[in-house]
C-alpha positions, 0 to 999 in steps of 0.5 A: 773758555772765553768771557761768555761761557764764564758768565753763563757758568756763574748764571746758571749756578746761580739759577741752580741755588735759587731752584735749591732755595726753591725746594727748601723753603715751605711758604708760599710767599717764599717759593714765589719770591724763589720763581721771581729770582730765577725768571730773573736769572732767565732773563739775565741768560736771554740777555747774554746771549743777545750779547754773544748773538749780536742781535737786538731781538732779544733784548725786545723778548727780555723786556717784555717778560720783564713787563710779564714778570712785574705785573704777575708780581704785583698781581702776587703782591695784591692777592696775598695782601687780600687773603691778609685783610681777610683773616684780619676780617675773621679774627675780628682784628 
């Protein structure tokens, strides 16, 4: 078993935790922070491979769904800071 193959192991291990802790959690905010961790992990596989493969294309596909996964991040983070502001509206708080 060579160095890739090991770290492929670990990744994908770790992908299957944070799939568990997706299953397990019941909030919202907590199974979307799950689905960031593992596109993270995803991304971590794309990028091992580009390692294995030698190609640098890969690595230009890792970025820009690291650009995708921050901006559906940030667009995650304002719309539950709007559904906050609006049951501080409605409790008259």
């Amino acid at each position: 078993m060579n160095l890739a193959q090991v770290l492929f192991l670990i990744t994908m291990i770790i992908f299957l935790l944070g799939f568990l802790y997706f299953l397990r959690t019941s909030t919202m905010t907590k199974k979307f922070l799950a689905i960031d961790f593992m596109s993270l992990i995803g991304g971590s596989v794309m990028a091992l491979y580009a390692v294995v493969m030698n190609s640098s294309l890969y690595l230009d596909i890792i970025m820009v769904w690291a650009l995708v996964n921050f901006l559906g991040t940030i667009a995650f983070a304002v719309y539950l800071n709007g559904l906050n502001n609006r049951k501080k509206q409605k409790s008259g708080v």
